[in-house]
C-alpha positions as a LaTeX table, in Angstrom:
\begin{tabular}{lrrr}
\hline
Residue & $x$ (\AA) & $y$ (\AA) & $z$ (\AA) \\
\hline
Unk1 & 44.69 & $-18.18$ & 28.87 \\
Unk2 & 41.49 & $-20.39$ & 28.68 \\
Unk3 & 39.77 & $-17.76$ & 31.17 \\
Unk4 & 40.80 & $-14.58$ & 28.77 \\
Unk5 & 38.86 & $-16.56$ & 26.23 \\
Unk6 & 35.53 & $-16.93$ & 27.83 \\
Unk7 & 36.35 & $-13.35$ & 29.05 \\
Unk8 & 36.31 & $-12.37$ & 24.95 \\
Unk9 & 33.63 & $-14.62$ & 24.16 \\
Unk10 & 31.62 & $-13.23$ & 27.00 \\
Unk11 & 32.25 & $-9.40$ & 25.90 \\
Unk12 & 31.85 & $-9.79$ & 21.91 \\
Unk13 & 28.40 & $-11.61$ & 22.60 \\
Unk14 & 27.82 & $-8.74$ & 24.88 \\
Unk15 & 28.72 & $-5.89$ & 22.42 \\
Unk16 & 26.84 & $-7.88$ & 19.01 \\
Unk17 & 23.94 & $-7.98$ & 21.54 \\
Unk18 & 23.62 & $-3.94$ & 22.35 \\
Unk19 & 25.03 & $-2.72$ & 18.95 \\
Unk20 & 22.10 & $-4.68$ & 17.48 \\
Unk21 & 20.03 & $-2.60$ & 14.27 \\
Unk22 & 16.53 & $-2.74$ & 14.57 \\
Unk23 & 13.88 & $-1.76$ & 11.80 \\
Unk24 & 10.30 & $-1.83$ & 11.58 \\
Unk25 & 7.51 & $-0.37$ & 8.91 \\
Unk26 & 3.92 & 1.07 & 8.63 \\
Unk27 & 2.39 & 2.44 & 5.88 \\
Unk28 & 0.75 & 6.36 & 6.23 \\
Unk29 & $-1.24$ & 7.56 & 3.56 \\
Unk30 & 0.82 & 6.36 & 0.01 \\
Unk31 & 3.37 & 6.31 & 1.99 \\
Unk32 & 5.84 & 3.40 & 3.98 \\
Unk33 & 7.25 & 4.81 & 7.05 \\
Unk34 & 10.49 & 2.69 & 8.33 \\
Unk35 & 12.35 & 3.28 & 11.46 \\
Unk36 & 15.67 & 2.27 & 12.45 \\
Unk37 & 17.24 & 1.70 & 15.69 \\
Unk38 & 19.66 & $-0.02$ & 18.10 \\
Unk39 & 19.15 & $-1.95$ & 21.10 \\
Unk40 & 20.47 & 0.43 & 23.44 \\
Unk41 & 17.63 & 3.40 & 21.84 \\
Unk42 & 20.04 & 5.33 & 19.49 \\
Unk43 & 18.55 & 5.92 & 16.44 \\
Unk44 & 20.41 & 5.53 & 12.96 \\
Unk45 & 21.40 & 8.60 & 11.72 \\
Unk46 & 22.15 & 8.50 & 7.90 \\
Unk47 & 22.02 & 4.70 & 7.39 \\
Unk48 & 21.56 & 3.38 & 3.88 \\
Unk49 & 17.92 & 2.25 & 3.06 \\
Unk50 & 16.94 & $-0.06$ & 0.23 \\
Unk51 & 13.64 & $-0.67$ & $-0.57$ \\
Unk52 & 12.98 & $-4.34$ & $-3.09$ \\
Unk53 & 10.19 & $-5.92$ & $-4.70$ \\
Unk54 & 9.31 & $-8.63$ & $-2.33$ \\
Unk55 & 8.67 & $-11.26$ & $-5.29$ \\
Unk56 & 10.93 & $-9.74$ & $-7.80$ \\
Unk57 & 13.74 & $-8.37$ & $-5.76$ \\
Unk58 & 14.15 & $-5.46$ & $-8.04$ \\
Unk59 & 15.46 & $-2.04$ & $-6.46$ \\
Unk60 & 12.45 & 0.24 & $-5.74$ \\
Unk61 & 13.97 & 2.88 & $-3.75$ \\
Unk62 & 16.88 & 3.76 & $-1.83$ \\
Unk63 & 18.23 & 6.47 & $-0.01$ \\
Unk64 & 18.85 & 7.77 & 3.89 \\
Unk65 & 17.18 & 7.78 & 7.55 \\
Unk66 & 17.17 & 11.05 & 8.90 \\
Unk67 & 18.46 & 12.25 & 12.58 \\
Unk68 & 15.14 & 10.41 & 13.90 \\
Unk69 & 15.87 & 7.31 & 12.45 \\
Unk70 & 13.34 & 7.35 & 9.71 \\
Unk71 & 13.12 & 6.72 & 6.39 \\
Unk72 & 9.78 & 7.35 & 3.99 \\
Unk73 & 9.15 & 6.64 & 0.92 \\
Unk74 & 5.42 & 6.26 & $-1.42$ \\
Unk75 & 3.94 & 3.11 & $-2.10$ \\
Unk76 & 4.44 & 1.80 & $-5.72$ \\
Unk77 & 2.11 & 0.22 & $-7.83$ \\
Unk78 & 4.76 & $-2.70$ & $-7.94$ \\
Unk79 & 5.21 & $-2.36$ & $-4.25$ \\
Unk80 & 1.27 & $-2.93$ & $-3.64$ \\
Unk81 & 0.85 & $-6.09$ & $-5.68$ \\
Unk82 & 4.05 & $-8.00$ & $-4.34$ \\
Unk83 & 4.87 & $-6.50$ & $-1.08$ \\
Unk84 & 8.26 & $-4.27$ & $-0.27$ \\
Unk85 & 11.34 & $-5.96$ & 1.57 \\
Unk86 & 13.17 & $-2.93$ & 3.29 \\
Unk87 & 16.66 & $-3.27$ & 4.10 \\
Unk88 & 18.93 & $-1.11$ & 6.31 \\
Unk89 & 22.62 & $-1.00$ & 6.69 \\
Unk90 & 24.26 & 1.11 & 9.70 \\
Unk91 & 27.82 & 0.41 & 9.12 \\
Unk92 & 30.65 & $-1.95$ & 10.18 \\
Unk93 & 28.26 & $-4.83$ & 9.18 \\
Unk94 & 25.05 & $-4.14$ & 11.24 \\
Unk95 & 22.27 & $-5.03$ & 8.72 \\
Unk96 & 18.07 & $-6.00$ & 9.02 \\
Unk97 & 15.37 & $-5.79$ & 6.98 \\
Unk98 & 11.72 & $-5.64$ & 7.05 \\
Unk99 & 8.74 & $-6.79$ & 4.94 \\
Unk100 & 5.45 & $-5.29$ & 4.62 \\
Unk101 & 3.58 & $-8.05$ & 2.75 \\
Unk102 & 0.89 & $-7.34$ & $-0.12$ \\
Unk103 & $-1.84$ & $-7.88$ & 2.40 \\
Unk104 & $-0.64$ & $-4.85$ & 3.70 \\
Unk105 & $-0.87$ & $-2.69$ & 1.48 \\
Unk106 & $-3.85$ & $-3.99$ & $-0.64$ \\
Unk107 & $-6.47$ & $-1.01$ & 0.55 \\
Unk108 & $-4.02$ & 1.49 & $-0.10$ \\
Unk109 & $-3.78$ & 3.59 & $-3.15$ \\
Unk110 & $-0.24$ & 3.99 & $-5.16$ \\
Unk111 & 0.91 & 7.59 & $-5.29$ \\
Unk112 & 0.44 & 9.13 & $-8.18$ \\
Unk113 & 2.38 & 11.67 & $-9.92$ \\
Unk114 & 1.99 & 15.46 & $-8.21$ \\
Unk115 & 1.02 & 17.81 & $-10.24$ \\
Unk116 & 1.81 & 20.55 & $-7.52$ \\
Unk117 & $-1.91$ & 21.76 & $-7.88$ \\
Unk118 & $-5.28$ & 21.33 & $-6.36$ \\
Unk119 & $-8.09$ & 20.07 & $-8.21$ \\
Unk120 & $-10.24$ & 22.18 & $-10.06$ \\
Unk121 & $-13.29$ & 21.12 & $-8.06$ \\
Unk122 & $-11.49$ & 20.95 & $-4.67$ \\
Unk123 & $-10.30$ & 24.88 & $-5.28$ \\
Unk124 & $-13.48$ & 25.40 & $-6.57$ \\
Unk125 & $-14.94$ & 24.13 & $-3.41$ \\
Unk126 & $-12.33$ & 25.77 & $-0.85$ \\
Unk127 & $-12.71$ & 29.12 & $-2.78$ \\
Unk128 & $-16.33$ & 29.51 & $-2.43$ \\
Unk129 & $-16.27$ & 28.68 & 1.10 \\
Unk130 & $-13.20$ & 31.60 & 1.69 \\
Unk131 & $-15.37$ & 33.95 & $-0.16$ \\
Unk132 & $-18.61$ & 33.15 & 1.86 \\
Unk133 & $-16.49$ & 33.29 & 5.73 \\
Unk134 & $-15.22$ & 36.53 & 4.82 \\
Unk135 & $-17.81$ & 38.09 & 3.23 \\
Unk136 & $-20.05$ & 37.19 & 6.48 \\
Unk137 & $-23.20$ & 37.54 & 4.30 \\
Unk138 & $-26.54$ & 35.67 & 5.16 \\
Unk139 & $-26.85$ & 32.71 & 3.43 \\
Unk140 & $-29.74$ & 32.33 & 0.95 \\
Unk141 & $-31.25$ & 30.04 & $-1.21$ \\
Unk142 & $-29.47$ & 30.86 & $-4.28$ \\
Unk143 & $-25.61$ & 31.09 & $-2.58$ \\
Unk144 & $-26.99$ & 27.31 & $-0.81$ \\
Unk145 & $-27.28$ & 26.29 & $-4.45$ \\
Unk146 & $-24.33$ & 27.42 & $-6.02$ \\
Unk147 & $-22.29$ & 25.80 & $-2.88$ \\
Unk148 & $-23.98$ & 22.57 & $-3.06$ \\
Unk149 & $-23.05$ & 22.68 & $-7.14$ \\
Unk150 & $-19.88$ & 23.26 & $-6.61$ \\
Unk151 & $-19.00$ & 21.35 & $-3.98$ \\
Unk152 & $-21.24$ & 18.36 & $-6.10$ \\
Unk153 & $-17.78$ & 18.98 & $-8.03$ \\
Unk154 & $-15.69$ & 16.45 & $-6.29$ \\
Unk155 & $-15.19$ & 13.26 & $-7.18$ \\
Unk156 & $-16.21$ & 9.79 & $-5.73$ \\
Unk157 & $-12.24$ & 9.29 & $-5.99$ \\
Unk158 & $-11.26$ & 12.59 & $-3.91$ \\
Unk159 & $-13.62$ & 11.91 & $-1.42$ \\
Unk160 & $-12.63$ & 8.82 & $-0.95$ \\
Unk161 & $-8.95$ & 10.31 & $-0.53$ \\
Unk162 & $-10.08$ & 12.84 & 1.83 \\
Unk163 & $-11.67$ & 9.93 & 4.50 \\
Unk164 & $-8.31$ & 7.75 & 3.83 \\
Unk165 & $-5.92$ & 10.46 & 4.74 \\
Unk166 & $-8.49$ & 11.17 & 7.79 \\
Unk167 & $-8.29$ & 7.32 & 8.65 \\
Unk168 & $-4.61$ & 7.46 & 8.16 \\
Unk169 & $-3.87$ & 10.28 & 10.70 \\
Unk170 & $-5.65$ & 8.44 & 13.39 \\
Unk171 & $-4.32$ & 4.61 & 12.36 \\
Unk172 & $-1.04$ & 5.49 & 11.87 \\
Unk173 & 0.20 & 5.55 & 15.96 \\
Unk174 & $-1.40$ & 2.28 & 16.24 \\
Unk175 & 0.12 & 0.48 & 13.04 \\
Unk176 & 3.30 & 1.52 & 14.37 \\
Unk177 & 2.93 & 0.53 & 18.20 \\
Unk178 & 1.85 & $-3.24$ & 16.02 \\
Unk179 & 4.91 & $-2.87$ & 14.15 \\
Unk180 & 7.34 & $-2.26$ & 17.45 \\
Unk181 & 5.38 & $-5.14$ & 18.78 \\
Unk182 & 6.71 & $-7.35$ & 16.36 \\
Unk183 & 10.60 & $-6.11$ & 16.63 \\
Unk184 & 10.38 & $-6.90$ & 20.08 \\
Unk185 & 9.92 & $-10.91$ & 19.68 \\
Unk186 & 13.24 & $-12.55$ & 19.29 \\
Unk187 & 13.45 & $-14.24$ & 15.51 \\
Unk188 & 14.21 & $-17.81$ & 14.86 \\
Unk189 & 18.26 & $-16.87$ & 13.89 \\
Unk190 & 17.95 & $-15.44$ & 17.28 \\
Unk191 & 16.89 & $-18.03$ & 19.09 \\
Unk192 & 19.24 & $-20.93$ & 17.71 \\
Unk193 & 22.28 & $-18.21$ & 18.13 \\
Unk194 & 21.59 & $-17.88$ & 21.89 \\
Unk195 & 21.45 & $-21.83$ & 21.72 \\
Unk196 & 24.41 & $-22.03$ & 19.46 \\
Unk197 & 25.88 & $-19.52$ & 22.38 \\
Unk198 & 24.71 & $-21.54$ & 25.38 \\
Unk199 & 26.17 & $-25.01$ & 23.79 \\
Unk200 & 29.44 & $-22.77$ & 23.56 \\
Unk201 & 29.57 & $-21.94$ & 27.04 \\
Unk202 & 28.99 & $-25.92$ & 28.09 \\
Unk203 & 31.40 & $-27.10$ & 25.52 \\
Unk204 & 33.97 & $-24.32$ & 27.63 \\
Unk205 & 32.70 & $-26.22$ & 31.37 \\
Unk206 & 33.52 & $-29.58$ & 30.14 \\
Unk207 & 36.57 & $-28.46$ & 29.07 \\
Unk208 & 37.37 & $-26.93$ & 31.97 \\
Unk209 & 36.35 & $-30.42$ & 34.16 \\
Unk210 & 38.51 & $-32.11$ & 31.77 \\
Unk211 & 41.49 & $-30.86$ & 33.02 \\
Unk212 & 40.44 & $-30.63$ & 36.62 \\
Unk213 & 40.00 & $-34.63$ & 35.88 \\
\hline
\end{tabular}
């Protein structure tokens, strides 16, 4: 009897271990980008995402990961001054979370409302330049002038936009290899439970010796 015990001790340790849920987060663009995962690689398919204030602990944003695991959703305005606490539930009680604090998230602009439209000046700018490639006439002084005016039409803001979303494609692999690098540490509930598991298994020798005695 006392060895079927370590036996189930030993194999529900075992299976908690591999059927761990792992998340991490990044931010892309306005955007957070979280991905969810267990210990063995499987990615969670359709678990339930909720996003919190950090300092509030109001509900921001909920919803599903996809087949890859991942879950996106845009930065608030909320969400940038107080930092987001993302929590993920896979079923029969596997749950984690994940904060991205403010610091985070400070040079990042909240997403604003789409208005499913460019920019007058950004058309503006794109349609000249169409009408100039296909055209495939020389450029002279006047046409130089009338780009330069009309691209002039942008804004210190879209520009700005246009670098960050540049910066973003290129950061974005790298905040999340940072991000994985951080799941893979053990936490501090970790560490005492293998402790807490490792006292268990002496506490089960001396018992053991006990009897022998």
């Amino acid at each position: 009897m006392p060895l079927v015990l370590v036996a189930f001790i030993l194999g529900t340790a075992a299976s908690a271990l591999a059927h761990r849920v792992n998340i991490f987060a990044w931010t892309e663009g306005n955007e957070v980008v979280a991905e969810c995962g267990f210990n063995g690689g499987n990615k969670v398919k359709q678990g339930q995402i909720a996003v919190f204030d950090a300092a509030t602990g109001a509900k921001l944003a909920e919803g599903r990961t996809d087949d890859f695991g991942v879950y996106r959703f845009p930065i608030t305005a909320e969400g940038k001054a107080h930092g987001v606490r993302i929590v993920i539930k896979a079923g029969e009680g596997h749950q984690n979370d994940w904060t991205v604090e403010a610091s985070e998230l400070s040079g990042v602009q909240p997403a604003a409302p789409t208005s499913g439209a460019a920019t007058p000046a950004v058309m503006s700018a794109v349609t000249a330049g169409t009408a100039t490639a296909s055209a495939q006439v020389q450029p002279t002084k006047k046409a130089e002038k009338t780009t330069a005016q009309q691209t002039a039409g942008i804004s210190a803001e879209e520009l700005q936009g246009i670098v960050n979303s540049a910066l973003d494609a290129k950061l974005g692999p790298i905040r999340k290899e940072l991000a994985e690098m951080r799941v893979a540490r053990p936490s501090f509930s970790e560490i005492f439970g293998g402790i807490g598991w490792l006292v268990g298994l002496a506490g089960i020798a001396l018992y053991f010796k006990g009897r022998r005695g």
